[in-house]
C-alpha positions as CSV (number, residue, x, y, z in Angstrom):
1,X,109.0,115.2,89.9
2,X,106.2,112.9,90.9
3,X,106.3,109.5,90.0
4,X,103.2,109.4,87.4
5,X,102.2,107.9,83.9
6,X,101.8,110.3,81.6
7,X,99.5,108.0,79.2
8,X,97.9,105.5,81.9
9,X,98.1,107.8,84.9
10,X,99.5,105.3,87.4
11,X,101.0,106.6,90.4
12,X,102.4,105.1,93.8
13,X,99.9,102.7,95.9
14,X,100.0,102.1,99.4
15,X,100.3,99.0,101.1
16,X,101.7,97.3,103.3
17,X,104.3,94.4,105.3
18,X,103.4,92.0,107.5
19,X,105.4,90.0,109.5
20,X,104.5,86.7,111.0
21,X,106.0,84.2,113.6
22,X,105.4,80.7,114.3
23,X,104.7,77.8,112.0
24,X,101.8,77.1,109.8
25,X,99.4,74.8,110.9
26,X,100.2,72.8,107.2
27,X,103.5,72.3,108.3
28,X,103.0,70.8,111.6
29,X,102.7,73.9,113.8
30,X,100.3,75.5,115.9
31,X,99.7,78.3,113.3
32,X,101.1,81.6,112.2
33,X,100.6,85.0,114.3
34,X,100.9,88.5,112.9
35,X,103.6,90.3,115.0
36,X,103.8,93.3,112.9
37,X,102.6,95.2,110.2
38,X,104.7,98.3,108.5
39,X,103.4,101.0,105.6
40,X,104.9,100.5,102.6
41,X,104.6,102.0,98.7
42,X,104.1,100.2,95.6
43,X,106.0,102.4,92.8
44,X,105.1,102.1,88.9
45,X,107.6,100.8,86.6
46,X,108.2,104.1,85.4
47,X,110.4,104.5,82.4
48,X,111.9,107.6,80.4
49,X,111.0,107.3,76.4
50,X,111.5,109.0,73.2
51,X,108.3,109.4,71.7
52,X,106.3,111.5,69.4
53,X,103.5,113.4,71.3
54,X,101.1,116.0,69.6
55,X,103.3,115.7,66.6
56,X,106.7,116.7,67.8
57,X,109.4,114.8,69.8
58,X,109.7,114.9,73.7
59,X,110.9,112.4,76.5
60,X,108.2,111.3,78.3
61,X,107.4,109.0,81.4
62,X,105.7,105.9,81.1
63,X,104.7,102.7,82.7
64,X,106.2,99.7,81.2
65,X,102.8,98.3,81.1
66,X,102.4,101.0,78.4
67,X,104.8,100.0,76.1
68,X,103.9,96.2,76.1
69,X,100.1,97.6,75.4
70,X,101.4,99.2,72.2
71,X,100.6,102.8,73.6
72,X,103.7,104.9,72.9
73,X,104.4,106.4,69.2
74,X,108.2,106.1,69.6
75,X,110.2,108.9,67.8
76,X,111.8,107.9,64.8
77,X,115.4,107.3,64.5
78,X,117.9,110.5,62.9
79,X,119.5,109.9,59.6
80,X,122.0,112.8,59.7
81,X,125.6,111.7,60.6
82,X,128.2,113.9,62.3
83,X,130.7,113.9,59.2
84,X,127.8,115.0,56.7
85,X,127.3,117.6,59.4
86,X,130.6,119.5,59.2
87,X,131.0,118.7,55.8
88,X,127.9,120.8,54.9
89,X,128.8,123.9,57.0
């Protein structure tokens, strides 16, 4: 399952570490040096919601940056309990 937003379409990015040596000149040094530099991915903050898409209910994957925006139609919450339940049948 790839690791997609279903509403805003954000997906993985690539980027990457680098790792310096020495002291920076600020500090009193002679100034940093690069001595490396590895691949690395930025993931979305993908989570797994409730919500009500094309008019029925589904789980779907979103990017927290979609729920603060207000983009999600969350499902609404059952009313049904499980002693009305058996009672009825």
């Amino acid at each position: 399952m790839a690791r997609i937003c279903e509403l805003t379409g954000k997906r993985p990015m690539k980027g990457s570490i680098i790792w310096r040596s020495g002291k920076p000149k600020k500090q009193g040094g002679i100034g940093t040096h690069v001595t490396a530099i590895t691949k690395r991915r930025f993931l979305p903050n993908l989570q797994r919601v409730k919500a009500v898409v094309e008019g029925e209910v589904r789980y779907i994957r979103v990017a927290a940056s979609a729920l603060k925006k207000g983009l999600v139609v969350k499902a609404p919450k059952r009313k049904w309990k499980k002693e009305a339940a058996k009672a009825a049948a």
